[in-house]
C-alpha positions in Angstrom: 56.7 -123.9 -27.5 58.3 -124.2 -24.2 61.4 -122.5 -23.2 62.0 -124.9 -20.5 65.8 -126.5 -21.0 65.6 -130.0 -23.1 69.0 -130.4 -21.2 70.7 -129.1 -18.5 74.5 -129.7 -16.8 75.5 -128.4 -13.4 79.3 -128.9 -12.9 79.9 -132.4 -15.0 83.1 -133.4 -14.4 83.9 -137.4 -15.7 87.4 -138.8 -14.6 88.6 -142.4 -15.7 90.8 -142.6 -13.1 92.7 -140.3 -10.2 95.2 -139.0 -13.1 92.9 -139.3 -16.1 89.9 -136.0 -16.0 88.1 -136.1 -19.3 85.1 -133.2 -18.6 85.4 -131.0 -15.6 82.8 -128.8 -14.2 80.4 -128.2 -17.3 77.8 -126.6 -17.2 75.3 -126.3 -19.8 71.6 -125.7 -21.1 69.9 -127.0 -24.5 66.6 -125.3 -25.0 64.0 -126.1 -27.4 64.2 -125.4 -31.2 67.9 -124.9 -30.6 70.8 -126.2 -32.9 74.4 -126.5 -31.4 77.8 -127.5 -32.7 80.2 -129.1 -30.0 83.4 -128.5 -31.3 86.8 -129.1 -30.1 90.5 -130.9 -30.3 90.4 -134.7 -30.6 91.0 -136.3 -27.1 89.1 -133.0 -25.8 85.5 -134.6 -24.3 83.3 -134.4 -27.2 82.1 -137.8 -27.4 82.6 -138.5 -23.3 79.7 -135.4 -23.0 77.7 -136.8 -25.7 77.5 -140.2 -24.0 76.9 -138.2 -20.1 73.9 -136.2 -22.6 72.3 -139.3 -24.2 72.2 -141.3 -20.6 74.4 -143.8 -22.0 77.5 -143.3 -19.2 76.7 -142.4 -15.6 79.9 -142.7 -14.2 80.0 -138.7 -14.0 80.2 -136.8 -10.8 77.5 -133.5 -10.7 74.3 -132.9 -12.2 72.5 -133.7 -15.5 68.6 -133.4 -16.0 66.8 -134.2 -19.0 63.1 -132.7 -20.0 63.5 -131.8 -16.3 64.3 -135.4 -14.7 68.3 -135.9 -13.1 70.0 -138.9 -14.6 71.5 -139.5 -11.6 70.2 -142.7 -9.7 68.5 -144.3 -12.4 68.6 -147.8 -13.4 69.8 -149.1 -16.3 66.2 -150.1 -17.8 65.4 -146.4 -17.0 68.0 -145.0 -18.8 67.0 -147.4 -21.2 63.3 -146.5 -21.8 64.6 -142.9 -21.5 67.2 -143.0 -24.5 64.7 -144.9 -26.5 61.8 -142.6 -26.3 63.4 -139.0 -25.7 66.6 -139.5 -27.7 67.5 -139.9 -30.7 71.3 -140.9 -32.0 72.8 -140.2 -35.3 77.0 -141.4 -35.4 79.3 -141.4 -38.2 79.1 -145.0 -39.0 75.2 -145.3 -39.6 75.4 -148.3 -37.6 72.5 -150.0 -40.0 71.9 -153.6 -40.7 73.2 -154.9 -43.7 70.7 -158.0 -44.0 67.5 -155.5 -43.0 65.8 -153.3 -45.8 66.3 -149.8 -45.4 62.6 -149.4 -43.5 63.2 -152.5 -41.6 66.2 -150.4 -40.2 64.1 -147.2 -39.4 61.5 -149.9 -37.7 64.2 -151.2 -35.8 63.8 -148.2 -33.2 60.0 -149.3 -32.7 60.8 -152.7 -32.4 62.6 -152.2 -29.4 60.6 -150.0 -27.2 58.9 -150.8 -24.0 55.6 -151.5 -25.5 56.6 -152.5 -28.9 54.7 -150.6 -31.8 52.2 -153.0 -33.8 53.7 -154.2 -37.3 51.5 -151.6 -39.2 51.6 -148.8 -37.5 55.4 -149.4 -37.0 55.8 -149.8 -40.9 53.8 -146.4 -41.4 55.9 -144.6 -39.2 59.2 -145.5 -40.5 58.0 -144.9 -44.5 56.8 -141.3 -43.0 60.8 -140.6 -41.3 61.7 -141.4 -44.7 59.8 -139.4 -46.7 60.8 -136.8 -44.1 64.5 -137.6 -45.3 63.4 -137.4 -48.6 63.7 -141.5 -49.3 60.0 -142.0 -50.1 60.1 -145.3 -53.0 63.5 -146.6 -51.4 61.6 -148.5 -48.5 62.1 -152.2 -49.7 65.8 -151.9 -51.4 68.8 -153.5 -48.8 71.1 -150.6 -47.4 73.7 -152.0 -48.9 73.1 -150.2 -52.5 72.8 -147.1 -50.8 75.4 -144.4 -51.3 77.2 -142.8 -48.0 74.6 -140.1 -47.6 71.6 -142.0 -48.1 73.3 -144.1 -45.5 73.2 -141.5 -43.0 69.7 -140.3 -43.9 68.6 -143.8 -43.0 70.3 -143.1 -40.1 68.5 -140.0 -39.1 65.2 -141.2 -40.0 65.7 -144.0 -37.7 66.6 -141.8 -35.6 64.0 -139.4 -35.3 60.9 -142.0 -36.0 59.7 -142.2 -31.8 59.7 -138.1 -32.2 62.7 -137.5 -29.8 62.7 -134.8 -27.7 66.9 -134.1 -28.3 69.1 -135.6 -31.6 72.6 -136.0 -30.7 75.0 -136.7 -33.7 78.9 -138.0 -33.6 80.6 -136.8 -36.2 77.4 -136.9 -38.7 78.9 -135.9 -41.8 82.5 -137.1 -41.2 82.3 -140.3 -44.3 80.3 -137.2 -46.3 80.9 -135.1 -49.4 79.9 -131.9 -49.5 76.9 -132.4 -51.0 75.2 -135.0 -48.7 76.6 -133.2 -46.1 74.3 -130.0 -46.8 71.2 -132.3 -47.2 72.4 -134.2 -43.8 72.6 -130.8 -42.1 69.3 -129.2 -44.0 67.4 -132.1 -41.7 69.1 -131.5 -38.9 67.5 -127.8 -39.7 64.3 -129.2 -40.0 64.1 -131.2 -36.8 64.6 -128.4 -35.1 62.3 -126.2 -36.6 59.2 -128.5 -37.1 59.4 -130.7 -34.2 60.7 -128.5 -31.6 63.1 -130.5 -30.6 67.2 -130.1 -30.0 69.9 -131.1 -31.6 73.6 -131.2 -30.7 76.2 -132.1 -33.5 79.6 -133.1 -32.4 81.8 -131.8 -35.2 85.4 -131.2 -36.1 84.1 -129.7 -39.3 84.4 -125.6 -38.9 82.1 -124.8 -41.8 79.4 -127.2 -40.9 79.8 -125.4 -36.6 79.4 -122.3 -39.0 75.9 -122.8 -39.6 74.4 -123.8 -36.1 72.7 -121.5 -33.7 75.4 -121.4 -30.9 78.8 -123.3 -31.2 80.5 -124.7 -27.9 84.5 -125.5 -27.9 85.4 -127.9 -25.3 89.3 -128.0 -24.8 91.0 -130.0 -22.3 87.9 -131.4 -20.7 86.3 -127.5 -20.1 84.0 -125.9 -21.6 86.0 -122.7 -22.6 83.5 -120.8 -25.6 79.9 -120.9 -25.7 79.1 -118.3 -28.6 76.0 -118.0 -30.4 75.8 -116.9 -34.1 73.3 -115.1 -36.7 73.0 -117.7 -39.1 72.3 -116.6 -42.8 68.7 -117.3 -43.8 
């Protein structure tokens, strides 16, 4: 495995407007295999980094590279293609489709690629993220009989079905009991481990930041703790 960065921030800084600085001068590096919690007071840049990270805001001043190519300059259909096959999204809402069958949701990621993936193949690849998130049977049954967690593991397996390079997750277990919010985290684990990819959680929950690798505290727009941690095994 690589240990080239996944990620990699030189002095982000992301203003609104000439009174209004929401990051200023981050810098950052995500490497493979890693698991990191972004932590922090509401109002303190979480989600504003998240969105500079998954290429979906480039009004930012400095520099941002992902797998090794800079964000900056890209077109919108770049950044496109770019979230779509090297990222993958989990946010507390699920954001699923109520009318769709829970595999029709997972496909929905392969349905809107470039080259769209052919009907079988797509359907095969979204029953195997859901085995992976341990919904193997559940394929045909509408999300809305799903409970919160099997919500969000919908979520993730729609998430991670184009094998993204980097999972970034909102909030992930925010709507979740304590229960589905160990399995939610145990795939997070998983990812990590067996696809070599990275994962950054943006959390407010200190026990769940308890159990990454390395846990980042932004406060104020800055990036004022980067700590890693043994993790019990």
């Amino acid at each position: 495995m690589s240990d080239e960065p996944i990620l990699r921030l030189r002095g982000v800084t992301r203003r609104f407007d000439l009174d209004r600085t929401i990051l200023s001068g981050v810098d950052l590096e995500v490497r493979p295999g890693e698991l990191v919690a972004l932590t922090g007071p509401s109002g303190g840049g979480k989600t504003t980094l998240l969105s500079i990270i998954g290429a979906l805001d480039a009004g930012y001043q400095g520099q941002a590279e992902l797998l090794g190519r800079s964000l900056e300059g890209l077109s919108d259909d770049e950044r496109s293609m770019l979230r779509n096959e090297s990222i993958g999204f989990v946010f507390q809402a699920f954001h699923l489709l109520e009318h769709l069958s829970v595999v029709e949701n997972v496909e929905l990621a392969l349905w809107l690629l470039p080259h769209p993936v052919p009907p079988d193949e797509a359907r095969a690849r979204a029953a195997a993220a859901l085995e992976r998130v341990g919904l193997d049977g559940r394929e045909t049954e509408p999300v809305g009989r799903l409970s919160g967690g099997e919500r969000q593991r919908v979520a993730i397996a729609r998430a991670v079905v184009n094998a993204p390079r980097l999972l970034l997750a909102d909030e992930p277990t925010g709507n979740l009991d304590d229960s589905a919010t160990d399995v939610v985290f145990s795939i997070f684990e998983s990812f990590r481990a067996e696809d070599a990819g990275a994962v950054v959680i943006a959390t407010h929950d200190r026990a769940l930041a308890g159990r990454a690798d390395r846990v980042l505290r932004l406060r104020e727009g800055r990036l004022v703790e980067d700590q890693s941690q043994e993790v019990p095994g």
